[in-house]
C-alpha positions in Angstrom: 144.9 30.4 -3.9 143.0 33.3 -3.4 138.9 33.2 -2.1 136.3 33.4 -4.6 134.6 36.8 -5.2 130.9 37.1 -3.3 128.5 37.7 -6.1 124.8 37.3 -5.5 122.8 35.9 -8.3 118.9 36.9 -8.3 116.8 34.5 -10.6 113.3 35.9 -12.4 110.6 33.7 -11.8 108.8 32.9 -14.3 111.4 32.6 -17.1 112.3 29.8 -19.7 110.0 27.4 -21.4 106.2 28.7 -21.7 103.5 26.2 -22.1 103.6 27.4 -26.3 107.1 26.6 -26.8 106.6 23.0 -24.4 103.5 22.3 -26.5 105.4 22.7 -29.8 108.5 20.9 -28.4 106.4 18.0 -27.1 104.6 17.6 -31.0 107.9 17.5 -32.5 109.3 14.9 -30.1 105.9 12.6 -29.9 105.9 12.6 -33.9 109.2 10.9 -33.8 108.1 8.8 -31.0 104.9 7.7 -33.0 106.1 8.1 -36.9 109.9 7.8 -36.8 112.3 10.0 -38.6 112.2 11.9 -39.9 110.0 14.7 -39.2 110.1 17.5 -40.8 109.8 21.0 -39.3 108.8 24.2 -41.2 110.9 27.2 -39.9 112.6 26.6 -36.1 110.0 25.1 -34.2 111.1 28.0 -31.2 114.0 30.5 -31.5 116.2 28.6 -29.4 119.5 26.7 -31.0 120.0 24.3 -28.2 116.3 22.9 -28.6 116.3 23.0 -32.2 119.8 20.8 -32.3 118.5 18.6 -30.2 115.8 18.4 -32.5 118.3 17.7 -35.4 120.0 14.8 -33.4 116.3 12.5 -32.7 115.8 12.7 -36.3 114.1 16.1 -37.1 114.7 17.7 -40.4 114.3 21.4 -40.8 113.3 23.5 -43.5 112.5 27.1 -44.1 109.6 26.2 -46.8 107.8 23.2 -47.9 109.1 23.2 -51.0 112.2 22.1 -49.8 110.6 18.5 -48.6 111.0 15.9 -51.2 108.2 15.3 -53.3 106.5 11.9 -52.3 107.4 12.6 -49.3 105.2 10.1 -46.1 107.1 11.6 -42.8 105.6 14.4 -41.0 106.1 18.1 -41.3 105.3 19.8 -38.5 104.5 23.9 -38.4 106.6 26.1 -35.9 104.9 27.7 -32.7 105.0 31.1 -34.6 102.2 30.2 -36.8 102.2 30.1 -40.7 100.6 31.7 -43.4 97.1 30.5 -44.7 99.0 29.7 -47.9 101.2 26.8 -46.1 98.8 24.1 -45.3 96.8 24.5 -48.5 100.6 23.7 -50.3 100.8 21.2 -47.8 97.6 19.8 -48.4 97.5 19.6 -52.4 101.0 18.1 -52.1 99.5 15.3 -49.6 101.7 16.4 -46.8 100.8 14.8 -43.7 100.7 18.1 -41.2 100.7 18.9 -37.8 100.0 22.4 -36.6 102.2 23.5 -33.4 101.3 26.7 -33.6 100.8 28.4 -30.1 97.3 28.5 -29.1 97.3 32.3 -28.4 98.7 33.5 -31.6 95.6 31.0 -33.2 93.9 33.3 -31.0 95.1 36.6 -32.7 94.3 34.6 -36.1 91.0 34.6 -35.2 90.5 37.6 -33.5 92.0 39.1 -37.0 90.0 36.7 -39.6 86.5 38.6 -37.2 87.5 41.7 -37.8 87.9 41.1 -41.3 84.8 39.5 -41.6 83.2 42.4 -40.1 84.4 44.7 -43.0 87.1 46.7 -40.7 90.9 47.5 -41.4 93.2 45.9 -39.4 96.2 47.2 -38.0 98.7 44.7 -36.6 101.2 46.1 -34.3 104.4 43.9 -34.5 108.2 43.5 -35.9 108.0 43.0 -39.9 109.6 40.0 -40.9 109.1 38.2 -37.6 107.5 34.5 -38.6 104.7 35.3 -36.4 103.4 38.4 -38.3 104.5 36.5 -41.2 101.9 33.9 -40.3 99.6 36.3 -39.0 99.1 38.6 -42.0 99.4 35.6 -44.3 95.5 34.8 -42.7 93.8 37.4 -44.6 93.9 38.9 -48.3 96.8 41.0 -49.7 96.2 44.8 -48.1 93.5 43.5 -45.3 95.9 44.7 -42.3 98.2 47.3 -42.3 102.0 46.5 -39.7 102.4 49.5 -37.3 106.1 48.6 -36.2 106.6 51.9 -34.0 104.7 55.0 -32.4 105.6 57.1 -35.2 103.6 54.7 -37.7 100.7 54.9 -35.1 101.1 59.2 -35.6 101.0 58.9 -39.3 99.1 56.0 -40.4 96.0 56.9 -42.6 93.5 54.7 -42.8 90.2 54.5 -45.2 87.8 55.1 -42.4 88.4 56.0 -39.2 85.6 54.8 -37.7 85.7 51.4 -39.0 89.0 49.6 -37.6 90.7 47.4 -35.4 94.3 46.3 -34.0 95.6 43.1 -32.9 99.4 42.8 -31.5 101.8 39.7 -31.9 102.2 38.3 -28.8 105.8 38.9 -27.9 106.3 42.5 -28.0 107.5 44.8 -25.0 104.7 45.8 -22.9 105.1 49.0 -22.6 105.7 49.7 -26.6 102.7 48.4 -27.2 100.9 50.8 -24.5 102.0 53.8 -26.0 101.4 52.7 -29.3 98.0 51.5 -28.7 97.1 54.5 -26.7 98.0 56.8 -29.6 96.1 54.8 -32.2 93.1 55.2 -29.3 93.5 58.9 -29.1 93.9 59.4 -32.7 90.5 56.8 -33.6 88.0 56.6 -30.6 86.0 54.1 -31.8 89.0 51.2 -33.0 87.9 47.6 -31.8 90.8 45.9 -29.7 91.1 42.4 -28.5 88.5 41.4 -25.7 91.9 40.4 -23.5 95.6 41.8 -24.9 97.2 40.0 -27.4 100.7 39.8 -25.7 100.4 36.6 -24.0 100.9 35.4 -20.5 104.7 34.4 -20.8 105.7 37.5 -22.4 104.1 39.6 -19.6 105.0 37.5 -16.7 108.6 37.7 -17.4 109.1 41.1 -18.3 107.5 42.1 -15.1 109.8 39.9 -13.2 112.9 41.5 -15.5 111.3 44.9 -14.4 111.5 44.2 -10.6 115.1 42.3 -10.5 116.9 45.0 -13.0 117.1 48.3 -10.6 118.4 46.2 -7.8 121.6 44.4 -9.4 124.9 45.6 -11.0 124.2 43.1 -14.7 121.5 40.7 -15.9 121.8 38.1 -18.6 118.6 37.1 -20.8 119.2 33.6 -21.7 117.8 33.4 -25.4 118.5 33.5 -29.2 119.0 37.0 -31.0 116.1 36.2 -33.7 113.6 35.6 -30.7 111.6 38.5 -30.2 110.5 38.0 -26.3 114.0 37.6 -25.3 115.3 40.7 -27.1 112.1 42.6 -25.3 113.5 41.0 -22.1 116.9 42.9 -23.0 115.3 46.1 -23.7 113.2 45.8 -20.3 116.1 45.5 -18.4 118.0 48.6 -19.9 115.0 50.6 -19.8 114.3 49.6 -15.9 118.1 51.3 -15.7 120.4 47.8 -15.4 123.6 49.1 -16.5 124.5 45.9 -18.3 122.1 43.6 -20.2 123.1 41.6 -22.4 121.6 38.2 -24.2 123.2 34.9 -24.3 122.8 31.8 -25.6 125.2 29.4 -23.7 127.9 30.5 -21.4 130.6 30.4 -24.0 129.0 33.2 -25.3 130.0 35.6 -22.4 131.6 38.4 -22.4 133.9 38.3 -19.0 135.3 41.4 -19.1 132.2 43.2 -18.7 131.5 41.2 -15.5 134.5 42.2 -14.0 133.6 44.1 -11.2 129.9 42.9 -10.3 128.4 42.0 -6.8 125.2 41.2 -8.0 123.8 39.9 -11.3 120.1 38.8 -12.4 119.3 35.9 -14.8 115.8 35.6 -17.0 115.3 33.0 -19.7 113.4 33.8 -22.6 110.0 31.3 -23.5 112.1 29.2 -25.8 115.6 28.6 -24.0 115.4 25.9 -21.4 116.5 25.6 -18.3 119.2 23.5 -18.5 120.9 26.9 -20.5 120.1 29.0 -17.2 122.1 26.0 -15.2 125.1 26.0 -17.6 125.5 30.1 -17.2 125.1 29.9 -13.3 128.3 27.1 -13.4 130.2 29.5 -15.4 130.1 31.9 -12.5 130.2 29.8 -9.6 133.8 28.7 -11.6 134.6 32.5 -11.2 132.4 33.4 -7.5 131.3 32.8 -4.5 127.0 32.5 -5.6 123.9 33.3 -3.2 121.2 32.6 -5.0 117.8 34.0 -4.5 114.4 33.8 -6.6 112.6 37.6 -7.4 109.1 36.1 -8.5 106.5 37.9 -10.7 103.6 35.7 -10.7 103.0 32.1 -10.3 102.5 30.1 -13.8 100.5 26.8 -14.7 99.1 27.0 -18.6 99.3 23.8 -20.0 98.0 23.7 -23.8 96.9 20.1 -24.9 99.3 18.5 -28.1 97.5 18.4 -31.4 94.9 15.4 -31.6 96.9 13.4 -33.5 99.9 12.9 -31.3 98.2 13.1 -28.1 98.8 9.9 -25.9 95.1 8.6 -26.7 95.5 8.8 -30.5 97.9 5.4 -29.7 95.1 3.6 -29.1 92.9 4.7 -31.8 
């Protein structure tokens, strides 16, 4: 038998789970912990199908609207880390839903930042992917009309807004660095005097492991994001990668799902994770090639990470007691 090909494996640092996607994880497990099942969970509680089936097997039910929970129904429902429209926990409420709210803390943060703005009379533009839940969620905070979606630079060259002196832009929080610099510089240019957020909008996480993506791709032959194709920060990751010059970047979200002949003549290949696939996902793919190769692994990291965001009151540890 002939001797494994060498093939040196360079892991970004941070990747995988952020301290959103843990937090929303955690609420979903500790309500079926505390309640029993099921509990029901609005929308995929993170873009990840591993998690989410995992989910499914403790007892969590999920659903893409309330509507579809049975009326008189006592478990749970829990909200996805994306955030929800305005108009979802006032159905819940009237219908007596018992809620709990995993939304990530720093797109609450955009909410707010958003719900100020409006407050203070200005139009809002929200640079982010239409249809993505969390710019679902996020425009569903304010009136019909009160923010305007800028998707690309050429919206930010065109758009025409009521008053130019009297605006302000928020971003969803997973959205390719760089993207959002050039849009947001043009939308600065074009209106001197729009209002931005205090600190950026695209969180931590989303940052963190793009920079790593942007230091591993020029030195290796392939790199695999680990991550679901309707999660935006793992698509970004993609796009980093081929944009950074990687000549192969694909996404994956278990090892089945690779393509071998495009591997077929690599000596080196970087791994990233996006914040909802977990590392156990990053473990299976480096099996896979170690089946195939000789691995030496080595860790390329970006910046050192320790958010922790506390679980909503009602499942926290203490609310046992009270």
């Amino acid at each position: 038998m002939s001797a494994k090909p060498d093939l040196k494996i360079v892991l970004c640092s941070p990747r995988g789970f952020c301290a959103g996607v843990v937090r929303a994880i955690d609420t979903v497990e500790r309500a079926l912990d505390k309640y029993g099942a099921p509990v029901y969970v609005r929308h995929e509680i993170v873009h990840n199908k591993y998690v989410v089936d995992g989910l499914k097997k403790k007892g969590a039910i999920f659903v893409e609207e309330l509507a579809e929970i049975p009326e008189n129904a006592t478990a749970p429902v829990v909200f996805s880390a994306h955030g929800v429209p305005k108009s979802v926990p006032a159905d819940a409420q009237s219908r007596n839903l018992f809620s709990l709210d995993a939304t990530c803390p720093l797109v609450t943060k955009v909410h707010r930042e958003a719900a100020i703005h409006f407050k203070r009379g200005r139009e809002i533009f929200l640079i982010g992917h239409s249809h993505h839940p969390e710019v679902v969620g996020t425009l569903g905070q304010l009136p019909v009309g009160a923010v305007t979606l800028i998707e690309t630079a050429e919206d930010a060259k065109t758009i025409a807004p009521k008053d130019p002196n009297n605006l302000a832009f928020v971003t969803q929080t997973t959205l390719s660095i760089d993207d959002t610099a050039e849009i947001v510089a043009l939308l600065k240019k074009r209106f001197p005097n729009i209002n931005g957020p205090h600190k950026e909008d695209i969180c931590y996480a989303t940052t963190n492991r793009q920079l790593a993506v942007k230091k591993v791709a020029p030195v290796v032959d392939a790199l695999i994001v680990v991550g679901a194709p309707n999660s935006s920060n793992s698509q970004r990751l993609r796009e980093v990668a081929e944009r950074e010059g990687c000549r192969i970047a694909v996404l994956a979200q278990r090892a089945a799902d690779i393509d071998w002949d495009k591997f077929g003549n690599i000596s080196s290949l970087g791994i990233t994770a996006g914040a909802s696939a977990p590392e156990v996902i990053v473990e299976e793919i480096m099996d896979a090639f170690a089946e195939r190769y000789t691995l030496h692994v080595e860790t390329v990291s970006a910046a050192e990470e320790n958010e922790f965001f506390p679980l909503p009151r009602q499942v926290r540890p203490e609310a046992a007691a009270e």
